[in-house]
TORZAMI-739193 format. One record per residue (C-alpha): x, y, z; residue in one letter; residue number from 1. Coordinates in Angstrom, 2 decimals. Example, Ala and Ser with C-alpha at 12.3 -4.5 7.8 and 13.67 -1.06 7.14 Angstrom:
     east    north       up  type  seq
    12.30    -4.50     7.80     A    1
    13.67    -1.06     7.14     S    2
END
This chain:
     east    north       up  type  seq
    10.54   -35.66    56.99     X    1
    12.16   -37.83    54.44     X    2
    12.78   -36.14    51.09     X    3
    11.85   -38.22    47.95     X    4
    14.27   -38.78    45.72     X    5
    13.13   -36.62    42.44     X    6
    13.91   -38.49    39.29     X    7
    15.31   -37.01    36.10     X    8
    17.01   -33.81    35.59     X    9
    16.20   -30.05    35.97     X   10
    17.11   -28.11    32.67     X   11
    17.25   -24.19    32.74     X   12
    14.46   -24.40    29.80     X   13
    12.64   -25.92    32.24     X   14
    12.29   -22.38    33.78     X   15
     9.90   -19.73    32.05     X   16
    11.04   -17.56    29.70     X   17
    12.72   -14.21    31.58     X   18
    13.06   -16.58    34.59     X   19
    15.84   -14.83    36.99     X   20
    18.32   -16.67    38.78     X   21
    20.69   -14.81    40.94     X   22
    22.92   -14.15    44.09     X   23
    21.87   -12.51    47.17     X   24
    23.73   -10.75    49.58     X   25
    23.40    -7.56    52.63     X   26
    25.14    -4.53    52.80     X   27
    26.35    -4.97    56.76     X   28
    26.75    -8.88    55.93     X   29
    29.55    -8.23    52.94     X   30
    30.62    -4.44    52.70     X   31
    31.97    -3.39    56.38     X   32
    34.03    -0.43    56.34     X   33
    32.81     0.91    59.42     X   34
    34.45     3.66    59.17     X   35
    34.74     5.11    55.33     X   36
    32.83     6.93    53.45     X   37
    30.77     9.39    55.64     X   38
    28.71     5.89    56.79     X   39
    27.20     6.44    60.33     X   40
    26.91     3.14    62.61     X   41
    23.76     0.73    62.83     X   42
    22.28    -1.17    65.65     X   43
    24.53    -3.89    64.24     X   44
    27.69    -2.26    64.78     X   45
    27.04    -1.13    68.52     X   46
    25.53    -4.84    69.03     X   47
    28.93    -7.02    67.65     X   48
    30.96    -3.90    69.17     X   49
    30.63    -0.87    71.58     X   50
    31.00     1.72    69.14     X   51
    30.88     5.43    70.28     X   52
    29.76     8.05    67.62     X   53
    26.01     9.15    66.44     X   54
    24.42     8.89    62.92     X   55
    24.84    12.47    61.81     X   56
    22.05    13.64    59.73     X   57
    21.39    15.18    55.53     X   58
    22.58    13.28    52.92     X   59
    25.96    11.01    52.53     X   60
    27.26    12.14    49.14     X   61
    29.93     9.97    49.43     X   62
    27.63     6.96    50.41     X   63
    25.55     7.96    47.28     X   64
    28.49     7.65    45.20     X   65
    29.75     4.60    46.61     X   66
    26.11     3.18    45.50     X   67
    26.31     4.86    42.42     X   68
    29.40     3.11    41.28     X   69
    28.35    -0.38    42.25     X   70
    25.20     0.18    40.18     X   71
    26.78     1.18    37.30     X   72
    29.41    -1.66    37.56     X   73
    27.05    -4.27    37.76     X   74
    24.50    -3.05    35.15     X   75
    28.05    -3.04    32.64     X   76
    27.97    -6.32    34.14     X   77
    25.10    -6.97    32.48     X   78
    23.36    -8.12    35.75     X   79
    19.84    -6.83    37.01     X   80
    19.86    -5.28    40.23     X   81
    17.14    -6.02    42.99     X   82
    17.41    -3.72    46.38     X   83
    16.31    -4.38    49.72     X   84
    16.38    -0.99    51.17     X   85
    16.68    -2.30    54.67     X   86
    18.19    -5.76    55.75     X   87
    18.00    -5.38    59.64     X   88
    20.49    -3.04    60.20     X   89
    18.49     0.14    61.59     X   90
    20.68     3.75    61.81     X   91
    22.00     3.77    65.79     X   92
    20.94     7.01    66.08     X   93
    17.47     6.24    65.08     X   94
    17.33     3.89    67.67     X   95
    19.23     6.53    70.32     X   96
    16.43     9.20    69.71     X   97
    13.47     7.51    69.56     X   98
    13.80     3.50    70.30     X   99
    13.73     2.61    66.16     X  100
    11.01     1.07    64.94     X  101
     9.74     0.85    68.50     X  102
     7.79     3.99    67.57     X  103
     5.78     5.19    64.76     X  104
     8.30     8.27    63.95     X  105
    10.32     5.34    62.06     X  106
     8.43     5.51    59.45     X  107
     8.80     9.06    58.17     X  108
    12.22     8.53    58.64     X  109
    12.47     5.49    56.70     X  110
    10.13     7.23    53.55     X  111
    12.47     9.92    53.54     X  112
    15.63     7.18    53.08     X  113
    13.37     5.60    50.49     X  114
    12.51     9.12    48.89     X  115
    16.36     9.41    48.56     X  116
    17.21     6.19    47.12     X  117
    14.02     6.20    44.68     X  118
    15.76     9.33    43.52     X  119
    18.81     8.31    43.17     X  120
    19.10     4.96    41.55     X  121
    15.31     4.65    40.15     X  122
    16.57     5.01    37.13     X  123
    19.07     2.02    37.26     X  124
    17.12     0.07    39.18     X  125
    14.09    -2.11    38.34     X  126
    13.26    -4.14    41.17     X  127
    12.80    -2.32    44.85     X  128
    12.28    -4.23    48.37     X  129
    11.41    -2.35    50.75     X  130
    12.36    -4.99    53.88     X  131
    13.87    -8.37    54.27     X  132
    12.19   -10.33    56.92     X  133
    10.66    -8.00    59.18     X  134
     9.17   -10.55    61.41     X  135
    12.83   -12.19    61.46     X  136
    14.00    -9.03    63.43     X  137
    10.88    -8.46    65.35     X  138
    11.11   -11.79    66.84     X  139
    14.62   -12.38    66.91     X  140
    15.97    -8.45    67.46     X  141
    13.00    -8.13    69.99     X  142
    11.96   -11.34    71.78     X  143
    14.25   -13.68    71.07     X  144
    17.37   -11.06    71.83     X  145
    19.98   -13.47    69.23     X  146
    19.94   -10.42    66.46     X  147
    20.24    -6.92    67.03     X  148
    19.04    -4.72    69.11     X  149
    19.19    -8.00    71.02     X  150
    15.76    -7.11    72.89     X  151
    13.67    -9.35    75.05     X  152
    15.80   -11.57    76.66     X  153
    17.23   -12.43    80.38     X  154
    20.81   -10.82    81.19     X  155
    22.00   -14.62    81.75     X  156
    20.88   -15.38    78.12     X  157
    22.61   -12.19    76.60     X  158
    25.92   -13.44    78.68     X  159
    25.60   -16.98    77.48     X  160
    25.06   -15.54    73.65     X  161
    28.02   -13.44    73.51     X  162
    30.14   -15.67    74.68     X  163
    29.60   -17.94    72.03     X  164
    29.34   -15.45    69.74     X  165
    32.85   -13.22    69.64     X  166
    33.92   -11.80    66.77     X  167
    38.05   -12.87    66.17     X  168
    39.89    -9.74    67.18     X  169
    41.48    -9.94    63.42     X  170
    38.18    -9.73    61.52     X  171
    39.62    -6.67    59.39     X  172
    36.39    -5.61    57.83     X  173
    35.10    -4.94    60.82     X  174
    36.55    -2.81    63.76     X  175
    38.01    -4.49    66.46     X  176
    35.77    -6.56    69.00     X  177
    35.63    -5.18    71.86     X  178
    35.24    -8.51    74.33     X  179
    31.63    -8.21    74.74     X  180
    28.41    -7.96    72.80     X  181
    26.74    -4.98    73.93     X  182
    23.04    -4.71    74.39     X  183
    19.96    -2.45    75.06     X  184
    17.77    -3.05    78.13     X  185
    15.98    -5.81    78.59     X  186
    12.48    -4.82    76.81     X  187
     9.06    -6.86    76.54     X  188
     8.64    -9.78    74.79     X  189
     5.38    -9.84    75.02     X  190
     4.83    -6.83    73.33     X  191
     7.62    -4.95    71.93     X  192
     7.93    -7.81    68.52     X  193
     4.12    -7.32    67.94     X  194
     5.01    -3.44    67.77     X  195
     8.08    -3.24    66.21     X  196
     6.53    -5.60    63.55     X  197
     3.27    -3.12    63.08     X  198
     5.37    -0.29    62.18     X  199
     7.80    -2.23    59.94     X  200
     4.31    -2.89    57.64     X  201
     3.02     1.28    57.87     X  202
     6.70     1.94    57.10     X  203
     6.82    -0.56    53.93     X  204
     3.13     0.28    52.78     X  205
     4.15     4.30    52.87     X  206
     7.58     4.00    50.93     X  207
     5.34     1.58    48.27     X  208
     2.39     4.51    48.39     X  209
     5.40     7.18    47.48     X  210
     7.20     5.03    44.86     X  211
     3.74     3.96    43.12     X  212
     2.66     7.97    43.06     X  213
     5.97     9.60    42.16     X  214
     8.45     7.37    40.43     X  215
     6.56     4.03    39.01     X  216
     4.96     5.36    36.35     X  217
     8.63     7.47    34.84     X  218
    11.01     4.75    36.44     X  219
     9.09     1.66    35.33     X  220
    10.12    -0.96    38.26     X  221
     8.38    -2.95    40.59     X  222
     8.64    -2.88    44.59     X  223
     7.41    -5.75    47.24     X  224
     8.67    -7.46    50.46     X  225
    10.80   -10.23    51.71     X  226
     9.37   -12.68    53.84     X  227
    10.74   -15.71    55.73     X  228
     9.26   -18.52    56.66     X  229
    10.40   -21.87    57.91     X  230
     7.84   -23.95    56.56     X  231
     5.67   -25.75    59.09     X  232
     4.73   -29.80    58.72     X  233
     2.24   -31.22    61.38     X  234
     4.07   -33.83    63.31     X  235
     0.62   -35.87    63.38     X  236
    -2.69   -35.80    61.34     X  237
    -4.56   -34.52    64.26     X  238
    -6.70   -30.94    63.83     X  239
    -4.58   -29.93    66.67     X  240
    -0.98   -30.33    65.08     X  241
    -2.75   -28.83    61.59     X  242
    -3.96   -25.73    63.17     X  243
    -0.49   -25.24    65.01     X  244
     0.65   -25.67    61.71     X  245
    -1.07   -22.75    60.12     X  246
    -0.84   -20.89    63.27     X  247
     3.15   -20.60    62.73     X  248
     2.66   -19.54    59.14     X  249
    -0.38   -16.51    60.44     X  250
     2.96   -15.16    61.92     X  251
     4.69   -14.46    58.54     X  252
     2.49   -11.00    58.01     X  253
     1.45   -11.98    54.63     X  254
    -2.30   -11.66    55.62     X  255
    -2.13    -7.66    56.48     X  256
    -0.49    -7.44    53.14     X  257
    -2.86    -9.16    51.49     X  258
    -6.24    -8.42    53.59     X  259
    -5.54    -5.40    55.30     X  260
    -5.56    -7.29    58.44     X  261
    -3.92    -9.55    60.66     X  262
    -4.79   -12.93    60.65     X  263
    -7.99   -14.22    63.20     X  264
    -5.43   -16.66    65.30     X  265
    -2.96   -13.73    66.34     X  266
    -6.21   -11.48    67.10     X  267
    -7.31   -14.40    69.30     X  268
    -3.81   -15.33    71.18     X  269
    -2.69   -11.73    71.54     X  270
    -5.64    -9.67    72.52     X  271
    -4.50    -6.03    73.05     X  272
    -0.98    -7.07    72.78     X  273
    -1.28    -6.52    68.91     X  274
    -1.63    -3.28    67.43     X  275
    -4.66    -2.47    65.49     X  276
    -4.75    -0.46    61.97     X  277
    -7.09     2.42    61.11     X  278
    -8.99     2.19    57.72     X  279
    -6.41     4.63    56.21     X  280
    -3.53     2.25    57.38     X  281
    -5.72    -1.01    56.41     X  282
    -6.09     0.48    52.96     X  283
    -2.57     1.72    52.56     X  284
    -1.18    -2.03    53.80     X  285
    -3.32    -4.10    51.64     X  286
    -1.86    -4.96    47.99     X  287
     1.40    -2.73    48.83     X  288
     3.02    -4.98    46.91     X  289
     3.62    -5.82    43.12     X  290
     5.56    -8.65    43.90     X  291
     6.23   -11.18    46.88     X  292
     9.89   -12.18    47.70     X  293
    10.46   -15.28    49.59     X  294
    13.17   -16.89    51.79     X  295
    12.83   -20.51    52.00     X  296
    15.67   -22.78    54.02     X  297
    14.29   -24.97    55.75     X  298
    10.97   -26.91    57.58     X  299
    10.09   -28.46    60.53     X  300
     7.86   -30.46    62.39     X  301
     5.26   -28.56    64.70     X  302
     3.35   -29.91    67.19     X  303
     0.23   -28.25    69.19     X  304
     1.45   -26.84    72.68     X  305
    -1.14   -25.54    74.59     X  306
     0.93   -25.71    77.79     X  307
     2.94   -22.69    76.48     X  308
     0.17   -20.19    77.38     X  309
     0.56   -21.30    80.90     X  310
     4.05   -18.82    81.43     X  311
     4.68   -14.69    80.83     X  312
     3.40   -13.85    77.36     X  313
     6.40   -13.85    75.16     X  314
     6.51   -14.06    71.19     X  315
     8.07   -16.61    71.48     X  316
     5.46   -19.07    73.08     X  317
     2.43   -17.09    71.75     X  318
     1.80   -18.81    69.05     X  319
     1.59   -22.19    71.25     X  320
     3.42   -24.34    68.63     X  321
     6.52   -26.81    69.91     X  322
     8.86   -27.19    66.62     X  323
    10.87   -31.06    66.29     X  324
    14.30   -30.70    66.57     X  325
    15.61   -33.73    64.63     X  326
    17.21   -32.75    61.60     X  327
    19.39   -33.92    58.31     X  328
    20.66   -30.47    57.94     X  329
    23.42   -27.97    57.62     X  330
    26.19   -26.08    59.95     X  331
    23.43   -23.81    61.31     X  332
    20.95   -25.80    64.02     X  333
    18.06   -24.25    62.91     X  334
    18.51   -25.38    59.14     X  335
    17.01   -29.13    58.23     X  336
    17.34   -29.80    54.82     X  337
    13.49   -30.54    53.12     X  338
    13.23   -29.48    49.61     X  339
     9.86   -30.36    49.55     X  340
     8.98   -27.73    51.03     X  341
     9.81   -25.64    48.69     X  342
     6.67   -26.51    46.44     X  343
     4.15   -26.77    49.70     X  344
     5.42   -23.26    50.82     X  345
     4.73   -21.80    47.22     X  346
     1.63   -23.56    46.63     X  347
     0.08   -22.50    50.04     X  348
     0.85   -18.89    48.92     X  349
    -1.06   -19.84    45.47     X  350
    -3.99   -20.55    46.94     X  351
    -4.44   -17.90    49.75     X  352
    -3.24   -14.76    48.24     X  353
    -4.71   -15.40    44.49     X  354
    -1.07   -16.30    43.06     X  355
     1.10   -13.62    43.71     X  356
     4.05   -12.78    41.33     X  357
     6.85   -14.42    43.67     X  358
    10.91   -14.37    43.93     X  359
    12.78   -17.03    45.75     X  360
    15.34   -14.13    47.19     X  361
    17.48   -16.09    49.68     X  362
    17.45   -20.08    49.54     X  363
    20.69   -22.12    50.93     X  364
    23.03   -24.01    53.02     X  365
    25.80   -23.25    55.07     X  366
    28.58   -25.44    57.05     X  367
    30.71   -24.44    59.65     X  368
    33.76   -22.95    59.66     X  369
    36.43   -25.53    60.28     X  370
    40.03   -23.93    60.31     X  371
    41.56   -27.70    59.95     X  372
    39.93   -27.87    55.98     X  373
    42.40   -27.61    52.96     X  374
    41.38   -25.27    51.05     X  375
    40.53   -27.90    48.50     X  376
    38.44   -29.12    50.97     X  377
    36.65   -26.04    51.70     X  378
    36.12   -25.64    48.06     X  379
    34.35   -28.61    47.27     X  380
    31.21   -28.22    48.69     X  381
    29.36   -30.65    46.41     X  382
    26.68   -31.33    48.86     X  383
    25.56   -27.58    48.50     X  384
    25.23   -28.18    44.80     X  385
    23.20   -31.25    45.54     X  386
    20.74   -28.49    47.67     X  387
    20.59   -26.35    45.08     X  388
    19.54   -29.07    42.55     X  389
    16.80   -30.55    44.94     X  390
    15.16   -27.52    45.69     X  391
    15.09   -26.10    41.89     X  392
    13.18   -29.50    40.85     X  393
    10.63   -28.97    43.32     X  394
    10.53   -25.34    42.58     X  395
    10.09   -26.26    38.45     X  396
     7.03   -28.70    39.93     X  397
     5.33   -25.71    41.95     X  398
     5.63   -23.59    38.30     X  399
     4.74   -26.35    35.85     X  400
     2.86   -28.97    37.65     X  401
     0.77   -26.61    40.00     X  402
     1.09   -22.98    38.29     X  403
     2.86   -21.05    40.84     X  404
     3.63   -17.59    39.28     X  405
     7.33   -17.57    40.73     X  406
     9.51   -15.68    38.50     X  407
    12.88   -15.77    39.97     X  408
    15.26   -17.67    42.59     X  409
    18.46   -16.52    44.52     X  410
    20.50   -18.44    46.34     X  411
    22.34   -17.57    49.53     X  412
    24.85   -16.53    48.98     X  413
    26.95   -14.77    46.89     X  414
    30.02   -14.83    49.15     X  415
    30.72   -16.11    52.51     X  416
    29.53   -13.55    55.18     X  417
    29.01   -12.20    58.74     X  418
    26.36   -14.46    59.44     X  419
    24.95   -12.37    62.01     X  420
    24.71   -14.25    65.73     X  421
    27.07   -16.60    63.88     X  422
    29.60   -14.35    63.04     X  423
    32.10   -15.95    60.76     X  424
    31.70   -19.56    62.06     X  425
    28.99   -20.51    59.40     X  426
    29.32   -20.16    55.99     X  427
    26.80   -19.53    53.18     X  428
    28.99   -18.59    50.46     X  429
    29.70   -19.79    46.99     X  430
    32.82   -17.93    46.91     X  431
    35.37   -18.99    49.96     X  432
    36.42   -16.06    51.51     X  433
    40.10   -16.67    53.29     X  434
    39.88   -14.63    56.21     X  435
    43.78   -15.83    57.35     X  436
    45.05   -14.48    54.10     X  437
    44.06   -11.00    53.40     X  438
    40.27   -12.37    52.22     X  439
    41.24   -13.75    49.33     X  440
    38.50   -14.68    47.47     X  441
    38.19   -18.32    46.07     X  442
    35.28   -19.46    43.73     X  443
    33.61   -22.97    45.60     X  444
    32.48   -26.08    43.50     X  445
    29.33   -24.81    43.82     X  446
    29.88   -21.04    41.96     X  447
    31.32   -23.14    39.05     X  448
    28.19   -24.91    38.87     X  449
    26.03   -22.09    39.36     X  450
    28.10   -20.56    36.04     X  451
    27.86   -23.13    33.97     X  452
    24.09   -23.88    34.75     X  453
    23.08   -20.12    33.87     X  454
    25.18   -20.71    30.40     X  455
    24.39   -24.13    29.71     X  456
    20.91   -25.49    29.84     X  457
    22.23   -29.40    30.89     X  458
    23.90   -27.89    34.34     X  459
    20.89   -28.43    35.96     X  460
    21.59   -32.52    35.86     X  461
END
């Protein structure tokens, strides 16, 4: 999966007019304070930490103003705000009464937290999304067991995750770590991802339904959907490896948003496993979106694996597809650096879903944390830059050379973060965050050059 060396430079002109480039971030990723203003815990907190306490319920006026504040600083900032109403981190007492989004009372709840925050900051804010990756934490939260509510998984592979996983017991924005990562019970892989994943799409189609009727039309924004994908390349030419291919990307849930539906392949390979919509829900699910955001990191080889229907249906074998596991990539395993892929994953969206408006909303490269840096060291992370730089040329090819409508790209991140089953070790950030020394905050090589590029149209060089 060599990457072509792209020749000349990439010059913010390049980039249609109104083009956005930004910074993302999550709330539980950069905000902690566990324990101020009136916020109640999330799955996230009781899985890094055994917490005690229960989301109490009505409105958190000091949460409001918190979010109130930060709006208004940043809009004086003169930056444009884009929310992701939920990034993963589901209210623990959600998940207490009723399992979360393992059953269909989430998504009242969840239209009621969107009602709130339409309400609220609709005025301020122009760009809504309603959840980032939700087949990211159906897999992962629910058969995989690595991400919260860490679902799906043996006891022995829990025990092995948290102890590589412990948070340092003087990680001040978060409370102390209590030795062990706690975790519900064991679950279904099989089934529980397929369901948790149905009701993540009801819940996003009925907050877009409410936001289209009762605030578009006065508020004048636009709502939509992250989705992740690590782009799939057939390790061989063969039908075989080709239809694996496409049979990783059926997973995404782009085709219920688009069709109403899911895809044939997951019909097929699942059976009754996957839920089925009504007519109302098909209706309400298809085109719930005025724009597509999209997470692009990485690719991989895939190869066809028949064999892997052969054990206990999990989501993780279901789609029979064995992913390569060479890689020229980054701190985190799972990242191998191709920005080719960048243009095949936007193009393939092109031509299936009739050219969606799209956002690149998280795209970057971490390293690990290594405590033995300078901090001259850890500041010059010039091969993030040269990530950045690859993957906007082949992004300004999928707008100009095949006519992908994508209208904005973020990178990931804004800051270093807790990078969820990674804790601390990994780092995204463009800003160093010193976690020895009070978490200072130190701007990396690569935040100076995302400055100067957004100021000066040669930065892109």
């Amino acid at each position: 999966m060599a990457t072509p060396v792209v020749p000349g430079a990439t010059f913010r002109h390049d980039f249609p007019e109104g083009f956005l480039f930004g910074a993302s971030t999550s709330a539980f990723q950069i905000e902690g304070a566990v324990d101020e203003g009136g916020r109640g815990p999330s799955i996230w907190d009781t899985f890094a930490e055994e917490q005690d306490g229960k989301l109490s319920g009505g409105r958190n006026e000091e949460g409001i103003a918190f979010y109130n504040n930060l709006i208004n600083e940043l809009l004086a900032a003169g930056i444009i705000l884009v929310v992701t109403l939920s990034h993963w981190d589901i209210p623990q007492g959600l998940d207490d009464e009723y399992g979360g989004f393992l059953s269909p009372e989430i998504t009242q709840d969840f239209v009621d937290f969107a009602n709130l925050c339409f309400a609220e900051f609709g005025d301020r804010v122009k760009f809504w999304i309603t959840f980032s990756g939700p087949w990211s934490l159906a897999y992962s939260g629910y058969g995989a067991g690595t991400i919260a509510p860490g679902r799906g998984v043996s006891s022995s592979a829990v025990e092995t995750f948290a102890s590589r996983h412990l948070l340092p017991p003087d990680l001040t924005f978060c409370r102390p770590y209590r030795t062990r990562i706690h975790r519900a019970a064991s679950g279904d892989p099989g089934t529980e991802p397929y369901l948790v994943g149905h009701h993540q799409l009801l819940a996003h189609a009925a907050a877009v339904k409410l936001y289209r009727e009762n605030y578009q039309s006065t508020q004048n924004g636009k709502i939509g959907i992250i989705l992740q994908q690590i782009w799939p390349v057939p390790l061989t030419d063969t039908e075989e490896d080709r239809a694996a291919a496409q049979r990783s990307i059926d997973f995404m849930f782009m085709d219920p948003l688009y069709y109403g539906d899911y895809p044939d392949s997951m019909k097929d390979f699942l059976g009754s496993r996957l839920r089925t919509f009504t007519s109302e829900e098909s209706q309400m699910v298809k085109g719930s979106y005025d724009f597509i955001a999209l997470n692009y990191y990485t690719a991989t080889y895939v190869r066809d694996a028949p064999e892997a229907a052969n054990g206990p249906p999990s989501v993780i074998t279901d789609p029979r597809v064995e992913y390569e596991t060479e890689r020229d990539g980054g701190g985190s395993s799972w990242i191998r650096v191709y920005p080719a892929g960048i243009q095949e994953f936007m193009v393939y969206v092109k031509e299936k879903y009739d050219n969606p408006v799209i956002y690149i909303s998280e795209n970057g490269i971490d390293e690990t944390n290594d405590p033995l840096l300078t901090l001259w060291e850890s500041l010059t992370d010039h091969w993030r830059v040269s990530y950045y730089q690859r993957h906007l040329s082949y992004l300004r090819r999928a707008i100009t050379e095949n006519g992908v409508n994508v209208k904005g790209y973020f990178i990931w991140s804004l800051t270093d973060n807790f990078e969820w089953g990674e804790s601390i070790s990994s780092r995204f950030g463009n800003v160093y965050i010193d976690y020895d020394n009070g978490h200072k905050r130190n701007p990396k090589l690569s935040a100076e050059w995302f400055r100067v590029q957004l100021l000066n149209e040669a930065a892109l060089r």
